[in-house]
One Martini backbone bead per residue (centre of mass of N, CA, C, O) as a GRO file, in nm:
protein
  280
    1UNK     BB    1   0.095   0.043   0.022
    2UNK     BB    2   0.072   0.322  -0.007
    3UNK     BB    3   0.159   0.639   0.095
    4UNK     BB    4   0.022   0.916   0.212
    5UNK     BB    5  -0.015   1.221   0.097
    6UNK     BB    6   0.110   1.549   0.150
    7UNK     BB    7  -0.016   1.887   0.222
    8UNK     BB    8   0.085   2.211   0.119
    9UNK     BB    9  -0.005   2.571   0.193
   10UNK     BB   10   0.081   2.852  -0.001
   11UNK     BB   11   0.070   3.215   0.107
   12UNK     BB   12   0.102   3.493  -0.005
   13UNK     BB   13   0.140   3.863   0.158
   14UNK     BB   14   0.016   4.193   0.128
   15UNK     BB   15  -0.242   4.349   0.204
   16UNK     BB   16  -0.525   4.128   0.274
   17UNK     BB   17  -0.764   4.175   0.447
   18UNK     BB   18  -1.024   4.161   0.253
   19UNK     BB   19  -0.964   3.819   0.164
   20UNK     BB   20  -0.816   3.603   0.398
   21UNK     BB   21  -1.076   3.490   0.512
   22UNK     BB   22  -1.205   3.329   0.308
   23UNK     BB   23  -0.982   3.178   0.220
   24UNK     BB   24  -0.945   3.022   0.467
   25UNK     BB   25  -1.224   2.902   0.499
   26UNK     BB   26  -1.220   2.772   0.265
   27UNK     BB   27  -1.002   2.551   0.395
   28UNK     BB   28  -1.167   2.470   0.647
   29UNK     BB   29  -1.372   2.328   0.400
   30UNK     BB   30  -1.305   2.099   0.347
   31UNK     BB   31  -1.301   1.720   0.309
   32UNK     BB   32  -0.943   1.752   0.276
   33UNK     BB   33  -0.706   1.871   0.542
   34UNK     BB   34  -0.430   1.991   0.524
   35UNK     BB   35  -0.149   1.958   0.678
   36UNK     BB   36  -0.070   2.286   0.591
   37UNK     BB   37  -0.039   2.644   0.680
   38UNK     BB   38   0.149   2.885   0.480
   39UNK     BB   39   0.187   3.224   0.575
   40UNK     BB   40   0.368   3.501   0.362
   41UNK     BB   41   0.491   3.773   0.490
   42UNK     BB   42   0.529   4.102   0.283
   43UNK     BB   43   0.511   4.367   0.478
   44UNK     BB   44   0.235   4.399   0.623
   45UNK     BB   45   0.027   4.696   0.771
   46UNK     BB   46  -0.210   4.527   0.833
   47UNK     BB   47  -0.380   4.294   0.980
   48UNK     BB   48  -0.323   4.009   0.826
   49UNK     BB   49  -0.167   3.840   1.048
   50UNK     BB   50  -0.410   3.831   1.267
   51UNK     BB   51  -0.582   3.670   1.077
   52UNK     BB   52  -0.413   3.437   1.016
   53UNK     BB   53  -0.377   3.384   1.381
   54UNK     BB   54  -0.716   3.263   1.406
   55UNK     BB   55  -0.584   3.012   1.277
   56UNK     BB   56  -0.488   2.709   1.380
   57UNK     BB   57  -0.371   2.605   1.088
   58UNK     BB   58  -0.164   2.863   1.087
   59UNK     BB   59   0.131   2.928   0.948
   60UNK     BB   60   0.334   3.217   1.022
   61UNK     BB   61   0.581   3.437   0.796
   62UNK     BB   62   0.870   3.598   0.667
   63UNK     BB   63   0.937   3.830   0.412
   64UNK     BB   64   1.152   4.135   0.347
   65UNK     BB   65   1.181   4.042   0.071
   66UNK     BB   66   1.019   4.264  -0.204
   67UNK     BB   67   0.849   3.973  -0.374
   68UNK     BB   68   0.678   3.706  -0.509
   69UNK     BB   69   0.928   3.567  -0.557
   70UNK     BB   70   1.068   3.544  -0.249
   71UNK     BB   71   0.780   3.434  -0.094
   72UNK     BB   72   0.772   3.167  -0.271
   73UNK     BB   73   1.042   3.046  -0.190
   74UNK     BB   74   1.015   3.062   0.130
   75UNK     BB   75   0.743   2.890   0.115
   76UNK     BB   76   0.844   2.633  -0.007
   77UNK     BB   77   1.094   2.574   0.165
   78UNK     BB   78   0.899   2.545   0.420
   79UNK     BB   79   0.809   2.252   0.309
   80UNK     BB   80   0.792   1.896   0.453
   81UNK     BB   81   0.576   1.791   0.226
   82UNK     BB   82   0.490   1.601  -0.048
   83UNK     BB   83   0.334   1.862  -0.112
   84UNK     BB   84   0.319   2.174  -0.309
   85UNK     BB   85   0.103   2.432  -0.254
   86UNK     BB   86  -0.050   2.780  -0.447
   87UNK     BB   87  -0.192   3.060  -0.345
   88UNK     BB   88  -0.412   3.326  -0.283
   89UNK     BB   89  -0.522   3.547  -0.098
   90UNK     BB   90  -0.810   3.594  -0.326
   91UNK     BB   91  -0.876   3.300  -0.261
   92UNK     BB   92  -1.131   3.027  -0.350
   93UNK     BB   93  -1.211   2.687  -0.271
   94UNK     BB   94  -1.317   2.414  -0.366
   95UNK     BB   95  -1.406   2.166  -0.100
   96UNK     BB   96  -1.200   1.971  -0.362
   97UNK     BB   97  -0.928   2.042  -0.392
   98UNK     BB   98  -0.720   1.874  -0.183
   99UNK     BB   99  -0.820   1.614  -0.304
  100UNK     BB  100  -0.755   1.664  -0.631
  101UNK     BB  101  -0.477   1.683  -0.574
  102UNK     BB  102  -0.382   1.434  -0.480
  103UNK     BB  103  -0.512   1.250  -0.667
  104UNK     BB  104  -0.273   1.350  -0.895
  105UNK     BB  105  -0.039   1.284  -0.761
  106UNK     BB  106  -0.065   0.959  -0.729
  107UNK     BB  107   0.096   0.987  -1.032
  108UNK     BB  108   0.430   0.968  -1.027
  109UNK     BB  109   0.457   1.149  -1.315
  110UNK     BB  110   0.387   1.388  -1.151
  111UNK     BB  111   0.484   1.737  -1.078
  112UNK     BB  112   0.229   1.900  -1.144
  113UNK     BB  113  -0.060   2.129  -1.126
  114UNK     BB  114  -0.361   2.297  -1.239
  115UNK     BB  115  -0.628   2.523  -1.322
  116UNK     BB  116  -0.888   2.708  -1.322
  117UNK     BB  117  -1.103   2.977  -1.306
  118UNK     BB  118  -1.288   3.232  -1.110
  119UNK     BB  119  -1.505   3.524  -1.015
  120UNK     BB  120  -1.648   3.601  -0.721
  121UNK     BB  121  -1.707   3.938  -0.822
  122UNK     BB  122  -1.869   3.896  -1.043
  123UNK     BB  123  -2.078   3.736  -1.278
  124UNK     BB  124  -2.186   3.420  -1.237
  125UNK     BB  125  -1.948   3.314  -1.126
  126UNK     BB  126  -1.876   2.974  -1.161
  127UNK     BB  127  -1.974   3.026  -1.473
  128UNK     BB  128  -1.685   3.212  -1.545
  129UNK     BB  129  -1.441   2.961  -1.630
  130UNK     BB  130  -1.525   2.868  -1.924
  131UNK     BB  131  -1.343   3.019  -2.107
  132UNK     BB  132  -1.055   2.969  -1.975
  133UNK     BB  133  -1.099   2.643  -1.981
  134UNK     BB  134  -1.096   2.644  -2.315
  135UNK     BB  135  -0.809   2.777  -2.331
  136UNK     BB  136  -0.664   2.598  -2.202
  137UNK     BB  137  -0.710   2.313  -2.290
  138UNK     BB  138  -0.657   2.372  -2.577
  139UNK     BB  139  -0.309   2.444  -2.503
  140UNK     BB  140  -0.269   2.180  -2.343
  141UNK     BB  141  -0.333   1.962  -2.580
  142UNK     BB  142  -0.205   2.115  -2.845
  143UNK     BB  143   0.095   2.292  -2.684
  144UNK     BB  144   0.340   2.140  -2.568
  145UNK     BB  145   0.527   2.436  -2.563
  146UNK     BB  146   0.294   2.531  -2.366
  147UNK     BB  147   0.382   2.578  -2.057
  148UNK     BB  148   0.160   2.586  -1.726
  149UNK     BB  149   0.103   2.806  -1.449
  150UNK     BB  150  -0.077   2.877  -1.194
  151UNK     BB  151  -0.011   3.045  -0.896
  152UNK     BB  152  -0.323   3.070  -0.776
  153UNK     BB  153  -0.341   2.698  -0.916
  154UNK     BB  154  -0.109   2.513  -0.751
  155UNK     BB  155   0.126   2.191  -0.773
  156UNK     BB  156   0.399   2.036  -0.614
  157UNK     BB  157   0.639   1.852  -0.576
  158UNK     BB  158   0.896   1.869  -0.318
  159UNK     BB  159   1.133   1.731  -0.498
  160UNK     BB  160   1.088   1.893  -0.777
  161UNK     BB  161   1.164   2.147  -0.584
  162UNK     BB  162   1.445   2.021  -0.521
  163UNK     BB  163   1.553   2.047  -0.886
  164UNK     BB  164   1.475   2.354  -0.975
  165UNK     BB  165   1.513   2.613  -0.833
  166UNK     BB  166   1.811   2.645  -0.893
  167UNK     BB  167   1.700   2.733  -1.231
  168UNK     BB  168   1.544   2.951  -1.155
  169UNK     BB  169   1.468   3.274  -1.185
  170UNK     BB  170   1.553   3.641  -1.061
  171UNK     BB  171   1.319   3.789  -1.219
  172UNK     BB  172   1.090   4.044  -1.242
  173UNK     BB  173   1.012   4.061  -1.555
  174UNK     BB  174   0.862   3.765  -1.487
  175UNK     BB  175   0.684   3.494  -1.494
  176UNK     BB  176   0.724   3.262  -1.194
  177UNK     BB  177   0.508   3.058  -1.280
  178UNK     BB  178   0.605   2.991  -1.595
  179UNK     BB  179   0.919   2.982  -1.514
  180UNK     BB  180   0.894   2.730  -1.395
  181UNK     BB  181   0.714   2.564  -1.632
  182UNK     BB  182   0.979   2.566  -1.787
  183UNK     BB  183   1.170   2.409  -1.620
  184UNK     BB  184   1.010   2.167  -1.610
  185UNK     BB  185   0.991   2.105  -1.930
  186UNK     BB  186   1.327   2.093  -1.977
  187UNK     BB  187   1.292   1.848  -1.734
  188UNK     BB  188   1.064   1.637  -1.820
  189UNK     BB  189   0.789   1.721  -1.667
  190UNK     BB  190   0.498   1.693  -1.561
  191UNK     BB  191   0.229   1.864  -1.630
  192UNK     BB  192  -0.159   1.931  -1.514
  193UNK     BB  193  -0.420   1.978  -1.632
  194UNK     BB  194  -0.758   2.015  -1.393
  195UNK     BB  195  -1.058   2.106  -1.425
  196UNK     BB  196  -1.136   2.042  -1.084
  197UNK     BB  197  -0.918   2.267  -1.022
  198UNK     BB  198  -1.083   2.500  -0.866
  199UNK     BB  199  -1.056   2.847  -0.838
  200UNK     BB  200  -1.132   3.119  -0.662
  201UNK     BB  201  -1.090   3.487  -0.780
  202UNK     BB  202  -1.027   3.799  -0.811
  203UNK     BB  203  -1.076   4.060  -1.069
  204UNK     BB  204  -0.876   4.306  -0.962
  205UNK     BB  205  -0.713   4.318  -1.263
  206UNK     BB  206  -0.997   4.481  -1.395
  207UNK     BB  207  -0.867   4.797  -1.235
  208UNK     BB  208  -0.666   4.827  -1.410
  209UNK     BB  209  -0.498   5.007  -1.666
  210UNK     BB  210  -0.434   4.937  -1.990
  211UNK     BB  211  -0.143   4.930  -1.951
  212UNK     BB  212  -0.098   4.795  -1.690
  213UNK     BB  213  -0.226   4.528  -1.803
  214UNK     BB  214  -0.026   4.489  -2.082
  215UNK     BB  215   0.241   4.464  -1.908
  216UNK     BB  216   0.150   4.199  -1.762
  217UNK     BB  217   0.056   4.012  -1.979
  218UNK     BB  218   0.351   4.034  -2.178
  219UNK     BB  219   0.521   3.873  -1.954
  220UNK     BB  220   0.466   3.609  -2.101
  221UNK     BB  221   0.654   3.671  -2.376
  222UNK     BB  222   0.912   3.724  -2.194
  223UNK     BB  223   0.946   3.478  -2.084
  224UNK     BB  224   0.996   3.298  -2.322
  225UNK     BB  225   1.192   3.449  -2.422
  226UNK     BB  226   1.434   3.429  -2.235
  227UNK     BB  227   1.404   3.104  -2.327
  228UNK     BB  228   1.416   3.091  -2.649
  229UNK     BB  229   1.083   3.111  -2.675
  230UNK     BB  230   0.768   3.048  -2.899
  231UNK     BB  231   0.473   3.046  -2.843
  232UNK     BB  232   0.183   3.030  -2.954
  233UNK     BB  233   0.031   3.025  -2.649
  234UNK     BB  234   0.103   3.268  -2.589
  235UNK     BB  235  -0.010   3.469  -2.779
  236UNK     BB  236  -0.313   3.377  -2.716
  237UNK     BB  237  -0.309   3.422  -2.425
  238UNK     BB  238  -0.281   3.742  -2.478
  239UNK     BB  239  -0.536   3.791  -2.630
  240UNK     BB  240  -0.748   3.659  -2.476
  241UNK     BB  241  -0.686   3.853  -2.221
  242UNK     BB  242  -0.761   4.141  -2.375
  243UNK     BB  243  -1.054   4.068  -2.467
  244UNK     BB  244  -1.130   4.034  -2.158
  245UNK     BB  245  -1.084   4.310  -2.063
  246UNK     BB  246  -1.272   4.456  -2.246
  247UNK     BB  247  -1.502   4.322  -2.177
  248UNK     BB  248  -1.524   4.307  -1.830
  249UNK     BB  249  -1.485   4.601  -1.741
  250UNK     BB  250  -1.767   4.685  -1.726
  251UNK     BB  251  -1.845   4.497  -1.554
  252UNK     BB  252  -1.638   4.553  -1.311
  253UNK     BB  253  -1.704   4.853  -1.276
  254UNK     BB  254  -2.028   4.795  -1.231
  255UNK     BB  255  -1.979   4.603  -1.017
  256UNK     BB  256  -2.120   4.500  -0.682
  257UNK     BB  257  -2.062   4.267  -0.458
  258UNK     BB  258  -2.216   4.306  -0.218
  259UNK     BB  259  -2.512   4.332  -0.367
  260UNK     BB  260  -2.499   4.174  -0.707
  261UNK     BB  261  -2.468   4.455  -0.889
  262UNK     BB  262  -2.566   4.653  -1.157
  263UNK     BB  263  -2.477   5.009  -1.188
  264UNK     BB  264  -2.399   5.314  -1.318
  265UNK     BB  265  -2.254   5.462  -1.040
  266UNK     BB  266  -2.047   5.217  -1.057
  267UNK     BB  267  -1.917   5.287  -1.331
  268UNK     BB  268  -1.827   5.568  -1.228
  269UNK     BB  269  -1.655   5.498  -0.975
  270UNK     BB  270  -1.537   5.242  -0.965
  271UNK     BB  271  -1.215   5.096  -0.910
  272UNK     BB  272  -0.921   5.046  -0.720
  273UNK     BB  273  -0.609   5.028  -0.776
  274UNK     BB  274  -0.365   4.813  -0.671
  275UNK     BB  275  -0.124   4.795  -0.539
  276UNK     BB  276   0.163   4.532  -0.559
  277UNK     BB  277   0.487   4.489  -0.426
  278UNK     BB  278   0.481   4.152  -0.511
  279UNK     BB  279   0.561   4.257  -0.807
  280UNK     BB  280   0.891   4.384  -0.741
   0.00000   0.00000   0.00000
């Protein structure tokens, strides 16, 4: 018989008050609960910490260096569980999430999983994942040359990161979520996207401004040019992504999560776009 996996979830965070609640409560209503929640505090100033504590089966750290690259590589480095889960401070889990992690890695040629996303501060809520989840799984089908993981709905083994992190890059201008699994892909390490592994996070990507989206969106294509590498999927995923904010924005700056309402009112007044140091 198997030995049971285990398996740890690590959350970065900063100034992240708004959204850790919910993310926490999902993670106690799994069906099965994870061995370990590691929040990885990056230098925040409101309450999130205090958020984390309130949680027993949190375990808080910090990262002084500032950025998403440095916090989760602290939280990958303290996890000694068979399993690095790795989610965002304003993701919500369903609540077979962490049974259906295990499950896929159940398969010893696995070496990492990731899942598609839904909005639930949009319209729609769970229904709204259909889209991503056509394109991905589409890319994921057809583009065996374009490797991907979403920083926000991944896991991995943690042999295979204690394999890899030495050759991942350490720099900013890149996705380090993406830069990982080219990483997998050219030491050929199984990736697997996996339809059931869903998980909301917040659409507040969708109040940043046309530039500052576009400058984010396009670090996919940088990214892989750094590896001297070109796939098709990456371009398509751009376009689609780009496609995608001009659709959402207006449903996304008129809708007021607290009511379930769009409004004329709420598409004048929009949404503020977040600072987010951990992109820095």
């Amino acid at each position: 018989m198997k030995k049971a996996l285990t398996l740890s979830i690590v959350i970065p965070v900063f100034n992240e008050e708004v959204h850790l609640k919910a993310c926490l409560d999902s993670i106690a209503a799994q069906t099965i609960a994870p061995d370990e929640v590691i929040v990885v505090d990056n230098n925040s100033t409101d309450s999130t910490v205090e958020i984390a504590k309130n949680y027993p089966f949190v375990i808080v750290i910090s990262e002084k260096k500032q950025g998403v690259l440095h916090v989760r590589n602290r939280g990958f480095d303290a996890v000694k569980n068979d399993i690095i889960a790795r989610i965002d401070a304003d993701n919500v889990l369903v609540s077979t999430w962490v049974r259906r992690v295990k499950e896929l890695f159940s398969e010893d040629d696995v070496s990492a999983v990731t899942g598609p996303m839904y909005f639930y501060d949009m319209p729609l809520k769970e229904d709204n994942y259909l889209a991503e989840h056509i394109i991905k799984s589409g890319l994921y089908k057809f583009d065996k040359n374009f490797p991907f993981l979403a920083g926000n709905n991944m896991a991995i083994r943690n042999k295979v990161w204690a394999e890899v992190k030495g050759k991942t890059c350490k720099i900013k201008t890149i996705h380090e979520d993406i830069d990982l699994a080219i990483h997998l892909h050219l030491q050929d390490k199984k990736i697997v996207y996996d339809s059931r592994l869903r998980a909301g996070t917040s659409a507040r990507r969708f109040d940043d401004s046309p530039v500052k989206f576009q400058r984010y969106i396009t670090m996919m294509t940088r990214t892989f040019r750094h590896h001297n590498m070109n796939p098709v999927g990456a371009h398509v995923a751009v376009i689609a992504y780009s496609i995608g904010y001009i659709s959402f924005w207006p449903i996304r700056r008129s809708y007021n999560p607290s009511t379930g309402k769009r409004t004329i009112g709420q598409l004048i007044r929009g949404h503020s776009s977040r600072k987010n140091p951990m992109s820095s």
